[in-house]
KEKOLNU-842375 format. One line per field, with one value per residue (C-alpha): residue number from 1; residue in three letters; chain; x negated, y, z. Coordinates in nm, 2 decimals, always signed. Each point is the difference from the previous one (the first is absolute). Example, Ala and Ser with C-alpha at 12.3 -4.5 7.8 and 13.67 -1.06 7.14 Angstrom:
# residues 2
nr <- [1_2] .
rest <- [Ala_Ser] .
kette <- [A_A] .
x <- [-1.23_-0.14] .
y <- [-0.45_+0.34] .
z <- [+0.78_-0.07] .
//
This chain:
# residues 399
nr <- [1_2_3_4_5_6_7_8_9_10_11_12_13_14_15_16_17_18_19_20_21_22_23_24_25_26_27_28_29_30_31_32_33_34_35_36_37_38_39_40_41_42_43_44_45_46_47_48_49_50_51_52_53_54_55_56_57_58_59_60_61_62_63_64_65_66_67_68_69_70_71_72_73_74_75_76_77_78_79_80_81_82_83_84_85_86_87_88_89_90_91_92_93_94_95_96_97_98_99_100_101_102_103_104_105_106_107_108_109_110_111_112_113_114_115_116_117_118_119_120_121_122_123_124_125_126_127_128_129_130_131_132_133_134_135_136_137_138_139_140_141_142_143_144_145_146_147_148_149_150_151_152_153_154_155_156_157_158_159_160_161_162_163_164_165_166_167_168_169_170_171_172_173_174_175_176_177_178_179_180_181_182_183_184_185_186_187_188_189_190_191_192_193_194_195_196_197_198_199_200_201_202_203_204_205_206_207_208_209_210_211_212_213_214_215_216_217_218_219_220_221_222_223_224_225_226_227_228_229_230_231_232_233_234_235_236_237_238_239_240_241_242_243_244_245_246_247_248_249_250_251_252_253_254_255_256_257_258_259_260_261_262_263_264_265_266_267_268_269_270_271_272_273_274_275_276_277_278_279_280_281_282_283_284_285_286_287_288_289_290_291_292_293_294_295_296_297_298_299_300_301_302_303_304_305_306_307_308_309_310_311_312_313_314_315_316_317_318_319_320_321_322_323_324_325_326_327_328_329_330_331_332_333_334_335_336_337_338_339_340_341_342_343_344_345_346_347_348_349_350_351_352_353_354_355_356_357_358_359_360_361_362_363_364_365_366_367_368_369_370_371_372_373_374_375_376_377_378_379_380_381_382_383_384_385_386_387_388_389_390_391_392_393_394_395_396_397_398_399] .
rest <- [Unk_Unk_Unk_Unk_Unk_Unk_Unk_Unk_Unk_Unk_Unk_Unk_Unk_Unk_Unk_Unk_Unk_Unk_Unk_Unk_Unk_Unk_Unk_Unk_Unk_Unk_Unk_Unk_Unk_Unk_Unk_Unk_Unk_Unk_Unk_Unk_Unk_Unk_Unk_Unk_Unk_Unk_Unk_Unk_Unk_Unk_Unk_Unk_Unk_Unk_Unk_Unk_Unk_Unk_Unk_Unk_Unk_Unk_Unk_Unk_Unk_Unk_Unk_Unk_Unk_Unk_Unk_Unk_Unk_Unk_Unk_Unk_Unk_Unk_Unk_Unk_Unk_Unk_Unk_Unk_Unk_Unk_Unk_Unk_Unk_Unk_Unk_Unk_Unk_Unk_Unk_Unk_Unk_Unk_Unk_Unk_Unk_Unk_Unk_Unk_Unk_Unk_Unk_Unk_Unk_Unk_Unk_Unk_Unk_Unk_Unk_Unk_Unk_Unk_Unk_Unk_Unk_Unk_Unk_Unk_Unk_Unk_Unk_Unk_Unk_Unk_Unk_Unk_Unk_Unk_Unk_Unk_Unk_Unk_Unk_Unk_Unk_Unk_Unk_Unk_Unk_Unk_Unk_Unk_Unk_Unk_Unk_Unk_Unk_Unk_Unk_Unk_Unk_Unk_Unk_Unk_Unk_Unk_Unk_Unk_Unk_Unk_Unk_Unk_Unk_Unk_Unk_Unk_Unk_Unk_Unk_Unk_Unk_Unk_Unk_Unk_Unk_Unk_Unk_Unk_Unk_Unk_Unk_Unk_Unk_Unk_Unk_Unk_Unk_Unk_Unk_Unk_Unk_Unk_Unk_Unk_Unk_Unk_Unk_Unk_Unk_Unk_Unk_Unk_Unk_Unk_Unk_Unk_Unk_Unk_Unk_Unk_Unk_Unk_Unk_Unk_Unk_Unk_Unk_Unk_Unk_Unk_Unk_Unk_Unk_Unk_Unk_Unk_Unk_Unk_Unk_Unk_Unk_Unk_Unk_Unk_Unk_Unk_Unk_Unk_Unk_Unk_Unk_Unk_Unk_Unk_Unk_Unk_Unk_Unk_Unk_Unk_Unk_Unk_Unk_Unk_Unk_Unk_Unk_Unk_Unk_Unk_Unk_Unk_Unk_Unk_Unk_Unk_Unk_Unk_Unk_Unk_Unk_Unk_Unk_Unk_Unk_Unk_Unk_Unk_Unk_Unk_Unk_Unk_Unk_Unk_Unk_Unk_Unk_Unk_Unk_Unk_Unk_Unk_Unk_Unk_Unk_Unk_Unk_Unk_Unk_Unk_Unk_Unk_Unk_Unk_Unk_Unk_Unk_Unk_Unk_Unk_Unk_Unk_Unk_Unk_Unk_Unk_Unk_Unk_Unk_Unk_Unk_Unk_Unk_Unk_Unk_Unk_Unk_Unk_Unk_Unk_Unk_Unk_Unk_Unk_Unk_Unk_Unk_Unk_Unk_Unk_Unk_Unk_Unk_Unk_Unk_Unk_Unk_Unk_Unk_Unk_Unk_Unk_Unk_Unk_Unk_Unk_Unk_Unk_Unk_Unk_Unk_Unk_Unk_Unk_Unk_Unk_Unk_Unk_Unk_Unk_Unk_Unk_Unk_Unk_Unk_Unk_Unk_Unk_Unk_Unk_Unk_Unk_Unk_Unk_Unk_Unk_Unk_Unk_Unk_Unk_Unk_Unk_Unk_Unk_Unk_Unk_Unk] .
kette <- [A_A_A_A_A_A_A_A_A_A_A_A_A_A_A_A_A_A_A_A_A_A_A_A_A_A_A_A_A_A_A_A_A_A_A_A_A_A_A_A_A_A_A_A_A_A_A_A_A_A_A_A_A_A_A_A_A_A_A_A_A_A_A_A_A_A_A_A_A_A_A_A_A_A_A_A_A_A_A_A_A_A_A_A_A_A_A_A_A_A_A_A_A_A_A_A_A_A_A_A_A_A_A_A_A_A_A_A_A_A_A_A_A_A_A_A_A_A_A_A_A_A_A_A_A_A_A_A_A_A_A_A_A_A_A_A_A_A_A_A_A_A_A_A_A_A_A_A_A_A_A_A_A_A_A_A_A_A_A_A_A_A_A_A_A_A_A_A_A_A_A_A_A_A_A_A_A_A_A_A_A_A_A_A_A_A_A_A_A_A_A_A_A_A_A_A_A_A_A_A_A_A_A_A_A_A_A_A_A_A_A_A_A_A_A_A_A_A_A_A_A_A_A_A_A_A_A_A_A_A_A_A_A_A_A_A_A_A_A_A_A_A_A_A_A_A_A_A_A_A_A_A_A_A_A_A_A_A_A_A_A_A_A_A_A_A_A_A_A_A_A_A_A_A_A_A_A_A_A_A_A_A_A_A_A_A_A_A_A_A_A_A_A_A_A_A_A_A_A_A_A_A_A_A_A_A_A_A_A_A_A_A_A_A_A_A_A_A_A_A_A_A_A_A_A_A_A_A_A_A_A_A_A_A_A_A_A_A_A_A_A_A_A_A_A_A_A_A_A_A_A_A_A_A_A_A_A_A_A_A_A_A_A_A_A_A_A_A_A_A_A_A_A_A_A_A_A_A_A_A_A_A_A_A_A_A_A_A_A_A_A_A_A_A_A_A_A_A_A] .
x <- [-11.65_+0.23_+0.31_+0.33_+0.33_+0.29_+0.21_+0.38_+0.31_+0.32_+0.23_+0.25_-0.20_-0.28_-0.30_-0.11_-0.37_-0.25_-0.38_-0.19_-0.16_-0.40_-0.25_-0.24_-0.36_-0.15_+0.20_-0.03_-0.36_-0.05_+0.21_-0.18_-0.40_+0.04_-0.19_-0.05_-0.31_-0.16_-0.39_-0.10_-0.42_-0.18_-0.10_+0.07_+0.18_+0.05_+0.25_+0.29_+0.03_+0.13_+0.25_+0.18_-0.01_+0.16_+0.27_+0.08_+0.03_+0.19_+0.27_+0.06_+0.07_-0.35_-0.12_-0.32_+0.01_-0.36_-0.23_-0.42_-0.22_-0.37_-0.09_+0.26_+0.18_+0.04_+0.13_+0.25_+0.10_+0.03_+0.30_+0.19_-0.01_+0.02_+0.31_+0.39_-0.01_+0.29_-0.30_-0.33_-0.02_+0.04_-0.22_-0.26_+0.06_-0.05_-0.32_-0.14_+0.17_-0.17_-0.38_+0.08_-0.24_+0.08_+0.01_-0.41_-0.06_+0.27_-0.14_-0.40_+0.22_+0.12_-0.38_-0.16_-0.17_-0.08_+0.34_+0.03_-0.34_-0.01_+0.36_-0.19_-0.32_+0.28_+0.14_-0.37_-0.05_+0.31_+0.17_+0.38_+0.18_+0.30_-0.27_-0.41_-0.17_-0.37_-0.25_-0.22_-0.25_-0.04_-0.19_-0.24_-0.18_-0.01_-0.20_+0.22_+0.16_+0.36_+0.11_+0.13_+0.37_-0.13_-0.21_+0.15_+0.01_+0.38_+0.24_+0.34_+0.18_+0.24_+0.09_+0.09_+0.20_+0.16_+0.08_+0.17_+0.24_+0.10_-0.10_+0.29_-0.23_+0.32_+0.12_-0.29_-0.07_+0.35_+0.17_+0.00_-0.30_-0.32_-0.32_-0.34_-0.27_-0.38_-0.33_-0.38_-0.13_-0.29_-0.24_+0.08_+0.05_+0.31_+0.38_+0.21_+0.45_+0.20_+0.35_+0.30_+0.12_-0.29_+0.01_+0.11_-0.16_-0.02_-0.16_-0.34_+0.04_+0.06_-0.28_-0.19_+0.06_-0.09_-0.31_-0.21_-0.37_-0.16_+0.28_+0.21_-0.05_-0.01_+0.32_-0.02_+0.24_-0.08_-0.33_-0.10_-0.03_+0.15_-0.04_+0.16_+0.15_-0.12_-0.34_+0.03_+0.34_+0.17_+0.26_+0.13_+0.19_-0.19_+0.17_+0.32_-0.23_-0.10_+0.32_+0.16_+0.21_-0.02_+0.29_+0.19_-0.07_+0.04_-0.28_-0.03_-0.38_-0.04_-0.37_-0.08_-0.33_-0.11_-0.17_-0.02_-0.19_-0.20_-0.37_-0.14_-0.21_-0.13_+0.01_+0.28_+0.12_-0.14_+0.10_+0.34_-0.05_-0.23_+0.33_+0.23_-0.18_-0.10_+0.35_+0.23_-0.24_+0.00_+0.38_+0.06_-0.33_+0.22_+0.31_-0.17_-0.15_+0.36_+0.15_-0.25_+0.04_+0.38_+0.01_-0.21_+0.26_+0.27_-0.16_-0.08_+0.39_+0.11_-0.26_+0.12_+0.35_-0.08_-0.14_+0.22_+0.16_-0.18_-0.31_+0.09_+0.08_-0.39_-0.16_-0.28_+0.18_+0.25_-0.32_-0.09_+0.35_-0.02_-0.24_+0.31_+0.23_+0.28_+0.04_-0.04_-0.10_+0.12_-0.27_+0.08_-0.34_+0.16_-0.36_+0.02_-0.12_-0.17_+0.12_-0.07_-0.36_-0.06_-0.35_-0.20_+0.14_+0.38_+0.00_-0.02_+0.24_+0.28_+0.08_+0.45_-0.08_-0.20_+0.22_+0.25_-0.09_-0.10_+0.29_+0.22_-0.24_+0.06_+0.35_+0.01_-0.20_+0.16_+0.36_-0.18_-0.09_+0.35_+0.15_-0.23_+0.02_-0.30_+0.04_+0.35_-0.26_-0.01_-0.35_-0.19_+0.14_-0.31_-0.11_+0.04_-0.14_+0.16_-0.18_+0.21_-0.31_+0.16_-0.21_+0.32_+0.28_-0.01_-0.11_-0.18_+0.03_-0.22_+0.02] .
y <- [+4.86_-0.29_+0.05_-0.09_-0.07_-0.03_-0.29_+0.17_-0.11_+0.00_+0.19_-0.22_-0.31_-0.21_+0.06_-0.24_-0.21_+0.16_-0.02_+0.19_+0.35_-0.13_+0.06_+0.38_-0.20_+0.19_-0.12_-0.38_+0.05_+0.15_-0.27_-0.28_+0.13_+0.28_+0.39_+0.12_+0.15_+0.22_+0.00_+0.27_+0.02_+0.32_+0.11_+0.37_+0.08_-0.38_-0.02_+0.11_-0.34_-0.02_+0.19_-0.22_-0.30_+0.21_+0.15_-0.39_-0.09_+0.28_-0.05_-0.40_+0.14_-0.08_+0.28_-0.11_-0.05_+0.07_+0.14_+0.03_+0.16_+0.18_+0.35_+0.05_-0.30_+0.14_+0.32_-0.19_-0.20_+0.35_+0.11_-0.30_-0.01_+0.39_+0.00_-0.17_-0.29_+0.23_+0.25_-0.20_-0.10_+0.41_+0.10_-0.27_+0.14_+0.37_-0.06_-0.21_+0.31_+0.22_-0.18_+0.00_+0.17_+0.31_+0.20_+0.06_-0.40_-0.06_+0.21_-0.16_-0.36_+0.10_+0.03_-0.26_-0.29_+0.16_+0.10_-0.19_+0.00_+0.41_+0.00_-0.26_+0.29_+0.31_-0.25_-0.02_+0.43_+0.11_-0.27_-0.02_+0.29_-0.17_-0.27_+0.11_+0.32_+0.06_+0.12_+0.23_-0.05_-0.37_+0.10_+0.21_-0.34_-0.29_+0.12_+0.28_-0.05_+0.04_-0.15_-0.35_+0.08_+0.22_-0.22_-0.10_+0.11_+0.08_+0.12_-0.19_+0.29_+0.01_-0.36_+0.09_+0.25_-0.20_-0.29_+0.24_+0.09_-0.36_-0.19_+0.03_-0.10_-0.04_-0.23_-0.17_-0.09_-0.08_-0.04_-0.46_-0.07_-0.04_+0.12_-0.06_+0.18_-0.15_+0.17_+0.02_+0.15_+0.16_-0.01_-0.36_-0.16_-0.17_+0.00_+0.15_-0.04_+0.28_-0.14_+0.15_-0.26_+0.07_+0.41_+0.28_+0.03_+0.35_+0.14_-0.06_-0.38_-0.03_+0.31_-0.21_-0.34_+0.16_+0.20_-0.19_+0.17_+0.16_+0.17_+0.07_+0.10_-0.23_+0.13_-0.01_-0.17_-0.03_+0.11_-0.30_+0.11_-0.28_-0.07_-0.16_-0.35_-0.13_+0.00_-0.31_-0.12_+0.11_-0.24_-0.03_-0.30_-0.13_+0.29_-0.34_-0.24_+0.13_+0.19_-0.14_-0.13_-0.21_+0.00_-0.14_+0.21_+0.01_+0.19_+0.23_+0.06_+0.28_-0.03_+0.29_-0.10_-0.32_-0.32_-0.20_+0.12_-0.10_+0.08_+0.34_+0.04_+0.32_+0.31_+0.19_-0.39_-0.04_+0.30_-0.13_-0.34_+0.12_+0.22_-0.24_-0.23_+0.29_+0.07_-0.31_-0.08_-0.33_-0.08_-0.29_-0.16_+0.12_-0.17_-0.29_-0.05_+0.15_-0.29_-0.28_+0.18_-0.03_-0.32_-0.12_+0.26_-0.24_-0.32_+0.09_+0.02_-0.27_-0.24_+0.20_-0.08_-0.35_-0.02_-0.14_+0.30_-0.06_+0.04_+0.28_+0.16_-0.03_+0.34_-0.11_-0.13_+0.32_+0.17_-0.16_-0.01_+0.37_+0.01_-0.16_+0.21_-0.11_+0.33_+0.01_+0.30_+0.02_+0.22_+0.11_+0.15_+0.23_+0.08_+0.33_-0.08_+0.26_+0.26_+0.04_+0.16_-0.01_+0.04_+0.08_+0.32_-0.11_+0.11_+0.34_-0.05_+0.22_+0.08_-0.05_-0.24_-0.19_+0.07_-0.14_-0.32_-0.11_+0.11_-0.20_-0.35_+0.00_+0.05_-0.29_-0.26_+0.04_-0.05_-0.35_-0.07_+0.04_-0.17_-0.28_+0.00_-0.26_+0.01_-0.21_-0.29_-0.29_-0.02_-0.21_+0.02_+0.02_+0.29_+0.32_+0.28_-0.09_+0.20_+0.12_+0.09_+0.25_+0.11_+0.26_-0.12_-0.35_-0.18_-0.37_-0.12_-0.11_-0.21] .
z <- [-9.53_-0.05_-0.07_+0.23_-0.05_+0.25_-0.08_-0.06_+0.23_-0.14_+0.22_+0.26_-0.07_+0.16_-0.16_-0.23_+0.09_-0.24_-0.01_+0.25_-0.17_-0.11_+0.29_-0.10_-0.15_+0.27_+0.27_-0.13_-0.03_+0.38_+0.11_-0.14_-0.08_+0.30_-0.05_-0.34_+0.00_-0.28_-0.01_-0.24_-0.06_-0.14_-0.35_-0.05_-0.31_-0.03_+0.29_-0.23_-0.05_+0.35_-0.07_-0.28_+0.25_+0.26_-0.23_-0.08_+0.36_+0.04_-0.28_+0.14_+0.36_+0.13_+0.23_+0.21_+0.37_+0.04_-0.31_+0.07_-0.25_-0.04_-0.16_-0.30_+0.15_+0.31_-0.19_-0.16_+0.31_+0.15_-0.21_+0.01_+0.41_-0.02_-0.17_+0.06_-0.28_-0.20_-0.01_-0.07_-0.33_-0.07_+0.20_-0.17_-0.33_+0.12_+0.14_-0.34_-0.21_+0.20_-0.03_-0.42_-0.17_-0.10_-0.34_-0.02_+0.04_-0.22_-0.27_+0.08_-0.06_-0.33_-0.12_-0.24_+0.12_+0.31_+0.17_+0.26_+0.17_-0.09_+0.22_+0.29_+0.00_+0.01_+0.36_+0.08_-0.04_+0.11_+0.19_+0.00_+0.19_+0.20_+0.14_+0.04_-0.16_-0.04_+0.32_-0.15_+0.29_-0.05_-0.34_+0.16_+0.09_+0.16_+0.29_+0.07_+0.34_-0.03_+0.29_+0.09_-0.08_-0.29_-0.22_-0.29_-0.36_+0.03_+0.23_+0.11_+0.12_-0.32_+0.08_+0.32_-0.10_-0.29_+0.29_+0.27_-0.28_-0.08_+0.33_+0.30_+0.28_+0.26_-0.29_-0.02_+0.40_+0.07_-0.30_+0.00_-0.26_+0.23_-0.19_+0.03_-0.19_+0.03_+0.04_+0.05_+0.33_-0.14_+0.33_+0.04_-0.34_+0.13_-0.10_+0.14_-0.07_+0.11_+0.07_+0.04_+0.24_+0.24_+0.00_-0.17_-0.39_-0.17_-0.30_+0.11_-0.03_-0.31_-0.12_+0.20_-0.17_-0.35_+0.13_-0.30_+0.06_-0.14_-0.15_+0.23_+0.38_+0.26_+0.26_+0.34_+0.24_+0.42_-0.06_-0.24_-0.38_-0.26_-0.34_-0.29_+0.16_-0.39_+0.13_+0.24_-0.13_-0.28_-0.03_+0.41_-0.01_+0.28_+0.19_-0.04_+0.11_+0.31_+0.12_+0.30_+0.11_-0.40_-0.15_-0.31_-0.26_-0.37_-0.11_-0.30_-0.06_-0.27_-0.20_-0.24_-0.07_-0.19_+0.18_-0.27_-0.34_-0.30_+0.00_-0.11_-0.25_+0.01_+0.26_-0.05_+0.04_+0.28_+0.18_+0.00_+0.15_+0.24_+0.12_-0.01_+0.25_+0.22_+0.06_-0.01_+0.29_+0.16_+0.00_-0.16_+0.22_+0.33_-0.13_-0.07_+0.34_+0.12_-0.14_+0.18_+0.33_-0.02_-0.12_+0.32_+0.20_-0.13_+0.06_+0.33_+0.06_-0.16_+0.19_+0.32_-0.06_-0.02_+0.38_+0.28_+0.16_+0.34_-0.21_-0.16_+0.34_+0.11_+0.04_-0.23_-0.28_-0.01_-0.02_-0.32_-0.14_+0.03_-0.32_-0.19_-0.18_-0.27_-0.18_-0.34_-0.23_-0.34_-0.21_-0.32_-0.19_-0.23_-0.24_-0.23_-0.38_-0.16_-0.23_-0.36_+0.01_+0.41_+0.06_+0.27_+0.10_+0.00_+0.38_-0.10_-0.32_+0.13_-0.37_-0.03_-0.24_+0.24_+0.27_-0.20_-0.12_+0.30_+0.21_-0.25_-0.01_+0.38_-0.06_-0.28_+0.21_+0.33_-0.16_-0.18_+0.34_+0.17_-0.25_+0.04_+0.38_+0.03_+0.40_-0.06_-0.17_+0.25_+0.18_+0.29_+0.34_+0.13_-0.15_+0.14_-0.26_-0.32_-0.28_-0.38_-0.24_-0.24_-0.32_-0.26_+0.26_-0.01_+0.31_+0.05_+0.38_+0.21_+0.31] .
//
């Protein structure tokens, strides 16, 4: 937080004019760009990235008003709406402690040549004990008939254990930063956003939103069964879009997997861009077209404005001025570089080291970004989704 000084006063006399105390950065920016929102996509072990750009935030004062997220997204999103703000960023580093790898995978990582992937296999065998553990009746066979809520080759109940311990859920429904986790209705194929504005979330929202099959069990909520939000979505920013009423918002969009990327050139190659487009999904295409739609929103308003007011009073052209809208929507794409030696499998690189580097690269690029501030760079009135491009912290805009 920013610090404040009361201006002394000298005892028996006037006080003397001084210069009012600095406005907080996250009261300025609420004031003038409106809801901070934090959009935090999925990536398994990649997510701890996530948590360096909320420990930034959190050390200039920034604390969301509203944070949406799928699968380890939505788990991270969890314990920062489960939690007062004094408690989040602890509660964050519990759960990543917790997920580390333990002694056995640190002893496979310390082999020749072939530590890493021999500590990846041991996740594969063993899985990770504070968050999913091996169902021996999944490797009977595929045919066997587990059950709907069942099949999977690994069990989530250690998550949910590990999340009741860090999550308040009173906190979290009632305690000012709205959450919404995303994910796939399995019957229908469609998304679905659980928001704490619109009812009461628990644990199985979140389980829900990182139900990625076939590992991990699809969970059951009002008789529908969901999976993994990543499957449809995996970076919900249109979650922002679509809200209403729209608001001003300045929008954090985290990104923990790589759009951009050179060509592979051979499988293992491969592999890894084939991943990285799977899951940074579609969002820069729905920003684009965000941005035309909003732009048209605007111009639709301005040209109203300009009617005579007897005009404008005409049931049929405040029918058409209702398309208008002048709010504008500051997104920030905060994009995740990769780590020394990130392949393929980094999403189930829960290694400390791993863990680690990435934690403090989301750290370091967020602060570049805040320092930067690219939403105070003039831009056209007439747009109203302005978008900061951010590749290591340092942002391009776009409008």
């Amino acid at each position: 937080m920013l610090d404040t000084v009361k201006p002394r006063q000298r005892r028996n006399r006037p006080a003397s004019p001084v210069a009012s105390e600095p406005e907080p950065l996250a009261r300025s920016l609420r004031r003038r760009l409106g809801q901070i929102v934090l959009v935090l996509q999925g990536g398994g072990a990649l997510g701890a990235y996530q948590v360096g750009v909320y420990q930034a935030l959190h050390e200039a004062g920034i604390e969301p008003d509203w944070i949406i997220g799928t699968s380890i997204g939505a788990i991270n999103a969890s314990l920062i709406a489960g939690n007062r703000p004094e408690d989040r960023l602890e509660r964050m580093h519990a759960f990543w402690s917790r997920v580390e790898h333990g002694a056995l995978h640190r002893t496979f990582s310390a082999l020749p040549m072939f530590g890493t992937y021999a500590a990846n296999w041991l996740t594969l065998a063993q899985g990770i004990e504070p968050f999913f553990a091996p169902n021996p009746f999944a490797f009977a066979g595929p045919h066997m008939p587990l059950g709907a809520e069942q099949a999977s080759y690994y069990s989530t109940r250690p998550l949910e254990a590990t999340l009741r311990d860090l999550v308040d859920l009173p906190t979290l429904n009632r305690g000012g930063c709205r959450l919404t986790v995303g994910a796939a209705n399995v019957r229908t194929g469609q998304m679905r956003y659980f928001d704490s504005r619109e009812m009461e979330l628990d644990l199985r929202h979140v389980m829900a939103s990182g139900a990625l099959p076939p590992a991990f069990p699809a969970i059951r909520i009002d008789g529908e069964l969901y999976w993994d939000g990543g499957i449809l979505s995996n970076t919900p920013v249109e979650a922002v879009f679509d809200d209403h009423p729209r608001r001003n918002s300045l929008v954090f969009a985290v990104h923990i997997w790589n759009p951009e990327g050179p060509e592979p050139a051979s499988i293992w190659e491969v592999m890894s861009r084939q991943k990285d487009l799977q899951y940074a999904s579609r969002a820069l295409t729905q920003i684009v077209r965000q941005k035309q739609m909003h732009r048209l929103r605007h111009v639709i308003a301005e040209l109203a404005r300009r009617l005579p007011e007897a005009e404008r009073r005409e049931a049929e052209v405040r029918e058409l001025e209702s398309y208008g809208c002048l709010t504008r929507m500051h997104v920030v794409r905060l994009l995740a570089q990769r780590v020394p030696g990130q392949d393929h499998t980094g999403d189930i690189d829960f290694s400390r080291e791993g863990i680690r580097a990435r934690r403090q690269a989301g750290y370091e690029n967020t602060r570049k970004v805040l320092d930067d501030a690219p939403w105070e760079r003039q831009v056209d009135e007439v747009e109203g989704l302005v978008l900061h491009e951010t590749a290591s912290g340092f942002a391009v805009t776009t409008s």
